[in-house]
C-alpha positions in Angstrom: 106.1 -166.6 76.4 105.9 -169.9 75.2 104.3 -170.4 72.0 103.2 -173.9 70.6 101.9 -173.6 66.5 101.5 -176.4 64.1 104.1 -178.8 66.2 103.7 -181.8 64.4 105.0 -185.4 65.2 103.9 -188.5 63.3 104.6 -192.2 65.1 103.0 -195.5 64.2 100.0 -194.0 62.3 99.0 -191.4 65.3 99.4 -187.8 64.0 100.3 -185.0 66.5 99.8 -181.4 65.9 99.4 -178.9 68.8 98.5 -174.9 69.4 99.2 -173.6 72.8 100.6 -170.6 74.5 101.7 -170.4 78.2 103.0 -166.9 79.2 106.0 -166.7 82.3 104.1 -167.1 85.6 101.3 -169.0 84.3 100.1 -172.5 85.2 98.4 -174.1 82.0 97.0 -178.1 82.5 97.0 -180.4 80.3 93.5 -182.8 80.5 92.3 -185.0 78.3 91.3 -189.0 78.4 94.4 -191.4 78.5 95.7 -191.2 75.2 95.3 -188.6 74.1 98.5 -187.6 73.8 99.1 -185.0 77.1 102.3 -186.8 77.5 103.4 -186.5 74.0 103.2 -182.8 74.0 105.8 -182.7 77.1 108.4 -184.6 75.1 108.3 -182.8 71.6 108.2 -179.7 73.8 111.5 -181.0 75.8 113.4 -182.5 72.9 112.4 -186.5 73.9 110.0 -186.6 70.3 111.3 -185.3 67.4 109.0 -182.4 66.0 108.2 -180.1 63.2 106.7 -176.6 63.3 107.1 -173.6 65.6 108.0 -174.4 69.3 109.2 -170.7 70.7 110.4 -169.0 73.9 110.5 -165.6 74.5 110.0 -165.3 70.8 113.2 -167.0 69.6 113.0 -170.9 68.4 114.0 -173.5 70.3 112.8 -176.4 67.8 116.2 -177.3 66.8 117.7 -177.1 70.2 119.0 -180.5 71.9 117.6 -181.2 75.2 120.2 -180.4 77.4 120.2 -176.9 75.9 116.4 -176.0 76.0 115.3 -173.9 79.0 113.4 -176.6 79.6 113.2 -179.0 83.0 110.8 -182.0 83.7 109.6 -183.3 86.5 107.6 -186.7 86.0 105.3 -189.5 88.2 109.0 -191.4 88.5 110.9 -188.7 90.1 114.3 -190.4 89.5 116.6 -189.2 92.5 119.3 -191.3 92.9 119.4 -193.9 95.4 122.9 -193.5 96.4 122.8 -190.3 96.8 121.5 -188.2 99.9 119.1 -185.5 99.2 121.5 -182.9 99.1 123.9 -184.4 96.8 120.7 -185.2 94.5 119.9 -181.7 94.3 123.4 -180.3 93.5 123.1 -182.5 90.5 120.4 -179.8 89.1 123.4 -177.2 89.4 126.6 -179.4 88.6 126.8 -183.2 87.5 130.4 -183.2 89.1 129.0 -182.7 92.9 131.4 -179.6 93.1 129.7 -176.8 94.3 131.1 -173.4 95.6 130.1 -171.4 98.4 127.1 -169.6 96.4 126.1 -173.3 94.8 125.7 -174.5 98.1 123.8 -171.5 99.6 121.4 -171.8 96.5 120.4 -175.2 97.8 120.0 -174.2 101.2 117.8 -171.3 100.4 115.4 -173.9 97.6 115.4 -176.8 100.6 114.4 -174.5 103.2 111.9 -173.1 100.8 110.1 -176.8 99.7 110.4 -177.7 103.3 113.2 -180.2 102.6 115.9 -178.6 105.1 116.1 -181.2 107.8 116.0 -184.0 105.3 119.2 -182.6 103.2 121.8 -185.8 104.6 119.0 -188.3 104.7 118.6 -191.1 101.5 115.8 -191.1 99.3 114.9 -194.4 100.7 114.1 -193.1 104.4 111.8 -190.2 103.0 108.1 -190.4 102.2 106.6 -189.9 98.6 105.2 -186.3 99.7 109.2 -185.8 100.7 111.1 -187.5 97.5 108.6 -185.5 95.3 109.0 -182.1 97.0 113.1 -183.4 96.4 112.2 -184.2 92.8 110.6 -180.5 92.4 113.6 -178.6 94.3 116.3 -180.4 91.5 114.1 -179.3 88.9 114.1 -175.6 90.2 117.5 -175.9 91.0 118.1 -176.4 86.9 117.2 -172.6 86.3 115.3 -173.5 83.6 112.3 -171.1 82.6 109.9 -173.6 81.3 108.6 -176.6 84.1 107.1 -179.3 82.1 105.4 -181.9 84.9 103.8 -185.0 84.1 101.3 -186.2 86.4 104.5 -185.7 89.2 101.9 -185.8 92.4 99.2 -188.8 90.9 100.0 -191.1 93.8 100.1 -189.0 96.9 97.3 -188.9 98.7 94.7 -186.3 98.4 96.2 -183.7 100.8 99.9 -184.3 100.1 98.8 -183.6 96.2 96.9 -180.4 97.2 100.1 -179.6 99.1 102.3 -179.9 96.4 99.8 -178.5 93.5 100.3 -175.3 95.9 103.6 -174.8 96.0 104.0 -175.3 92.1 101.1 -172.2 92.0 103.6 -170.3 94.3 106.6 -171.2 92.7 105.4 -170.4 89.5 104.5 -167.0 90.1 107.7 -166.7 92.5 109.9 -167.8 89.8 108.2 -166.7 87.0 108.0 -170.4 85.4 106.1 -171.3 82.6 104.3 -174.5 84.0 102.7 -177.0 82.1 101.2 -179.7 84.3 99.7 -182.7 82.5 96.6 -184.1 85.3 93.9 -186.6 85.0 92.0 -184.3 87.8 90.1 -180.8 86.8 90.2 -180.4 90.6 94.1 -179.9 90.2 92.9 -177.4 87.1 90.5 -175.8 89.4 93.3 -175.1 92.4 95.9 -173.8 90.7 95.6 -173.4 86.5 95.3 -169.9 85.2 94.2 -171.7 82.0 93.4 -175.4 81.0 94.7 -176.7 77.4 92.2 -179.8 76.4 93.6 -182.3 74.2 91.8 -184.6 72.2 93.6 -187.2 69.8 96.8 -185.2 69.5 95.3 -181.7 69.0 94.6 -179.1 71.9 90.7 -178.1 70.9 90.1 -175.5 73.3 92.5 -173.3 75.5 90.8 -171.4 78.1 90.3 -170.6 82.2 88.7 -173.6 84.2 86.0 -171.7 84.5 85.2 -171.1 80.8 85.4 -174.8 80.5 82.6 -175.4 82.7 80.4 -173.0 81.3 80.9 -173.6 77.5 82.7 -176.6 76.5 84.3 -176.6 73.2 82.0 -180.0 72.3 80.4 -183.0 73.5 83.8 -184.9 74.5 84.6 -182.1 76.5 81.7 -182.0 78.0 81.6 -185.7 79.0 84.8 -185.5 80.4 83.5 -182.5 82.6 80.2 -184.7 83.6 82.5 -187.2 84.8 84.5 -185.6 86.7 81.2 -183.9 88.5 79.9 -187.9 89.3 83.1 -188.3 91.5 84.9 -190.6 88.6 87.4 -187.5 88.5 87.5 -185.7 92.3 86.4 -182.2 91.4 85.1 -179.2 92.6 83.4 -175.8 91.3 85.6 -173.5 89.6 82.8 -170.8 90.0 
């Protein structure tokens, strides 16, 4: 399990200080206005923002950790594949930054394009693929890593609405595939509603309620929450019932 107590981080007068769990298999999203600090969470949790307090995996502290070492991968809106690079040679980089894979490596990539739908696209350039394609690319690398914890940062914002839904579902099935622990930052309860087990709400720095979509309909932790919820229902945010 992940477990987020008291994980502090002070930076030009804002104050950060988060409480969150997220067990293996579990989808948690991250919703809030913009600002208040969903982002900021990822990085302290990946090593980006220096932090103080408990930041635990599996019960063992990872807080002093550097980022290459924490069972951590991140996928974000810039996905980052390299230019110059086909597909395939983007993904071994998840597995080996020297592009020398053996005969296992190389099945391993097979088996994680064919299963994001990437196989026919392997020798092809990021350039000649559409943003549904270099994101599905993006997510494959990331698996690729090993890494228990998926951190993703509004990865899927700009796809349209059915290439989002598309990839929202195969996160939800890699998740519980993989046994990730995914944290998915969104802007959309709709995304909450599809695929979160639970929904972490975070208002100036501090997660104020933790809960299933569903509870947060039905008994918002305050007003803001609330709002946010009423906004989403006038079409603002595209949503749907979680009932």
């Amino acid at each position: 399990m992940l477990e987020v107590n008291q994980l502090r981080l002070s930076r030009q007068g804002d104050e950060f200080c988060y409480d969150l769990t997220c067990q293996p298999g579990q989808v948690v999203a991250l919703l809030g206005q913009s600002g208040c600090g969903k982002s900021t969470l990822l990085a302290m949790i990946a090593g980006f923002e220096t932090a103080s307090g408990v930041l635990l995996w599996q019960g063992r502290s990872i807080l002093e950790l550097p980022v290459a070492k924490r069972p951590v991968s991140s996928l974000f809106q810039q996905h980052n594949l390299f230019e110059h690079l086909t597909v395939q040679q983007n993904l071994a980089l998840g597995i080996n930054g020297r592009l020398k894979l053996n005969r296992h490596e190389q099945a391993h990539i097979a088996k994680v394009a064919e299963q994001l739908g990437i196989s026919q696209w392997l020798a092809s350039y990021p350039g000649a693929l559409s943003g549904g394609q270099i994101q599905r690319a993006a997510l494959a690398r990331a698996l690729l890593r090993q890494r228990p914890i998926l951190l993703l940062d509004e990865p899927f914002s700009a796809l349209d609405p059915v290439l989002r839904a598309d990839c929202l579902t195969l996160v939800r099935n890699l998740a519980s595939e993989h046994q990730l622990a995914v944290l998915l930052v969104t802007h959309q309860f709709s995304d909450a509603c599809a695929i979160a087990d639970e929904v972490a709400f975070i208002e100036q720095g501090r997660v104020i309620q933790q809960c299933p979509p569903q509870e947060l309909q039905t008994n918002p932790a305050n007003a803001q929450v609330a709002q946010f919820l009423a906004i989403a229902d006038k079409g603002v945010f595209p949503s749907k019932d979680c009932s």
